[in-house]
Backbone as numpy.savetxt, mean C-alpha at the origin, in Angstrom:
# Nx Ny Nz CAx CAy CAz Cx Cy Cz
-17.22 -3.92 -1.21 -15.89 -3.86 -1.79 -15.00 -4.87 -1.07
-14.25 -5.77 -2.00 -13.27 -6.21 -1.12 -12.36 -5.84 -0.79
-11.55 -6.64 0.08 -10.20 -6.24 0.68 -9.41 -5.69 -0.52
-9.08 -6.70 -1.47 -8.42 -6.46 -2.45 -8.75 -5.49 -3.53
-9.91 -5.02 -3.83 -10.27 -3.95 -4.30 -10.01 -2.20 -3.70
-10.00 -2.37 -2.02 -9.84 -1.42 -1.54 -8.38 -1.54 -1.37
-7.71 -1.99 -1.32 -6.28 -2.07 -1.39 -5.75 -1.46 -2.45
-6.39 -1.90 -4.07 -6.09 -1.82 -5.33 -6.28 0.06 -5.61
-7.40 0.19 -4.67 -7.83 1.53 -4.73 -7.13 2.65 -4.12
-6.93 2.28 -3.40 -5.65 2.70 -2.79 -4.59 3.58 -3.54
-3.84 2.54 -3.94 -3.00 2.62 -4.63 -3.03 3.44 -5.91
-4.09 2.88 -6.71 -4.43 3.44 -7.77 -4.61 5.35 -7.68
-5.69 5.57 -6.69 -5.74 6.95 -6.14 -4.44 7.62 -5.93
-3.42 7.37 -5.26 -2.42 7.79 -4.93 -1.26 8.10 -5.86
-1.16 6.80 -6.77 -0.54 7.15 -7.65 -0.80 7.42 -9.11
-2.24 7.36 -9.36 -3.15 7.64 -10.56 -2.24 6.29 -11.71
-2.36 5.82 -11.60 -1.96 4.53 -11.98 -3.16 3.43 -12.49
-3.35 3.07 -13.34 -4.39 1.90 -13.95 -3.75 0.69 -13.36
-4.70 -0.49 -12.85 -5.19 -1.61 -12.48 -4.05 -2.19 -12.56
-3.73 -2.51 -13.95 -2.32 -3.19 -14.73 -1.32 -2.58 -14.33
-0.82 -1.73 -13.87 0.36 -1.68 -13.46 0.92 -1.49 -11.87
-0.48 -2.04 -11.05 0.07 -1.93 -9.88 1.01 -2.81 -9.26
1.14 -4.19 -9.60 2.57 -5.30 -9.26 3.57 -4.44 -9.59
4.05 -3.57 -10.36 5.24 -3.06 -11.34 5.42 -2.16 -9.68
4.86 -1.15 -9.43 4.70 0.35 -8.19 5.62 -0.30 -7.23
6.62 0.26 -7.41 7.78 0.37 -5.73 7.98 1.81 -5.52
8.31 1.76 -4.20 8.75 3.35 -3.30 10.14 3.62 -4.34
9.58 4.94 -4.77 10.84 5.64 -5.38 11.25 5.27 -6.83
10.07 4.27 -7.36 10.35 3.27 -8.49 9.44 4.25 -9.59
8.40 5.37 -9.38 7.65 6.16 -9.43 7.86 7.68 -9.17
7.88 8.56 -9.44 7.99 10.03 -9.01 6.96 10.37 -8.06
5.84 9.53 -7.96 5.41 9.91 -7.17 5.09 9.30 -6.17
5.70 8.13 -6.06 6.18 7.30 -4.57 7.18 7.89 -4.15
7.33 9.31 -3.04 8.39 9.68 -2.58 8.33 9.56 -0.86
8.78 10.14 -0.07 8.88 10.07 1.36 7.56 10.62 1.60
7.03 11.92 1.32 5.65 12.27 1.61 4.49 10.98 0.98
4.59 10.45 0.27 3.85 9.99 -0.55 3.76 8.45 0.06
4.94 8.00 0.75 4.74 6.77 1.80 4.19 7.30 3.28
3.74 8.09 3.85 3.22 8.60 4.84 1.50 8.54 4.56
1.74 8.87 3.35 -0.14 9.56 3.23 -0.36 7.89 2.88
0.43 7.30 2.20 0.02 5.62 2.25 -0.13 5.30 3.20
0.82 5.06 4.11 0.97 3.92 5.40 -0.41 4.89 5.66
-1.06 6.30 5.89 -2.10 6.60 6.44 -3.75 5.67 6.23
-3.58 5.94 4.67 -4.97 5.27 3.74 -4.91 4.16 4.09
-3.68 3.20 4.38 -3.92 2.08 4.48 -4.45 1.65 5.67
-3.81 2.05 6.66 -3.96 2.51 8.18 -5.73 2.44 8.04
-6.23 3.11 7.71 -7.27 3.98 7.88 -8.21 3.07 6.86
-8.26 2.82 6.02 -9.19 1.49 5.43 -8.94 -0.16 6.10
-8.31 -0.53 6.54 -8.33 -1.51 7.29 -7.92 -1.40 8.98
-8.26 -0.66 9.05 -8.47 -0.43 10.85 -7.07 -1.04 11.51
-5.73 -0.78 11.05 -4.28 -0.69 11.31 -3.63 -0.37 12.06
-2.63 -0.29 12.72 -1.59 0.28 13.21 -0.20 0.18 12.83
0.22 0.62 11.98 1.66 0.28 11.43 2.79 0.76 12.44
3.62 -0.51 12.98 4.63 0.33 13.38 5.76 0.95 12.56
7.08 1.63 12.83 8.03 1.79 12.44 8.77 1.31 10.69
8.85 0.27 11.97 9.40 -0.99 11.01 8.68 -1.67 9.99
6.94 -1.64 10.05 6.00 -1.76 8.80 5.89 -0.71 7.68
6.70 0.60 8.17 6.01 1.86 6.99 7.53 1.70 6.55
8.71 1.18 6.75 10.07 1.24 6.58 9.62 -0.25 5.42
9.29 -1.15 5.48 9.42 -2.31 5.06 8.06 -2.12 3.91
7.13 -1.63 3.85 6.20 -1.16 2.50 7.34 -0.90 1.68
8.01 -1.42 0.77 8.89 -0.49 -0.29 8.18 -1.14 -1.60
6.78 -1.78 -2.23 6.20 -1.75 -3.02 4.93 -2.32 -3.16
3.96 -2.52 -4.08 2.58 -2.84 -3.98 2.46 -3.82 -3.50
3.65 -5.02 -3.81 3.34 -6.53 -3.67 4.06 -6.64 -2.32
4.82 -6.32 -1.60 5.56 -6.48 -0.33 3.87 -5.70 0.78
3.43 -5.21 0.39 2.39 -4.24 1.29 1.63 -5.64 1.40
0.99 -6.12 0.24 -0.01 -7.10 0.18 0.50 -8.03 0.91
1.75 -8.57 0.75 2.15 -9.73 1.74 2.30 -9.50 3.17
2.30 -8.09 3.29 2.42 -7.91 4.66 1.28 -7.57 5.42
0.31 -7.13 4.81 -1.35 -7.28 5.39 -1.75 -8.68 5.91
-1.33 -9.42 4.60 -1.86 -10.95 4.35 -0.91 -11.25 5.75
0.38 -11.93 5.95 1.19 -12.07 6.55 0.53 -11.86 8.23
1.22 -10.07 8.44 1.37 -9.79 9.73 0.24 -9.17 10.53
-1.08 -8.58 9.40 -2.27 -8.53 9.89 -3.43 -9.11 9.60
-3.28 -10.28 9.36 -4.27 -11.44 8.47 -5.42 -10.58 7.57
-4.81 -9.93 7.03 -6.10 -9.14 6.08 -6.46 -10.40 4.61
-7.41 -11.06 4.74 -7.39 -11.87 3.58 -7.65 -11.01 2.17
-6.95 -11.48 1.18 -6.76 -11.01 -0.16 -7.61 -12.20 -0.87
């Protein structure tokens, strides 16, 4: 599986969401992107790519495409 597949999966699981609409998914943009629902993320994500998010990374996730740039970005996860 790739990066980007397990990423995609992610997401998809969490918010039962099809393929196509994961660019659209922001925190709170969804009913079921809420405060619990960014925890059990920052976790999965955490936890499929061998992570440590600080603070200021689970504050700054506020949607699918900001997450991806910030793997890519601040933990060189290639996409």
């Amino acid at each position: 599986m790739t990066n980007l597949e397990k990423y995609n999966d992610i997401f998809m699981k969490m918010f039962n969401v099809p393929e196509e609409e994961l660019e659209s998914l922001a925190y709170k943009g969804t009913a079921e992107w809420n405060s619990m629902a960014q925890i059990a993320l920052v976790s999965e994500i955490e936890e499929a790519f061998d992570l440590d998010f600080d603070t200021e990374d689970i504050f700054e996730l506020k949607s699918y495409a900001i997450g991806k740039e910030m793997l890519a970005g601040k933990f060189g996860v290639s996409f």
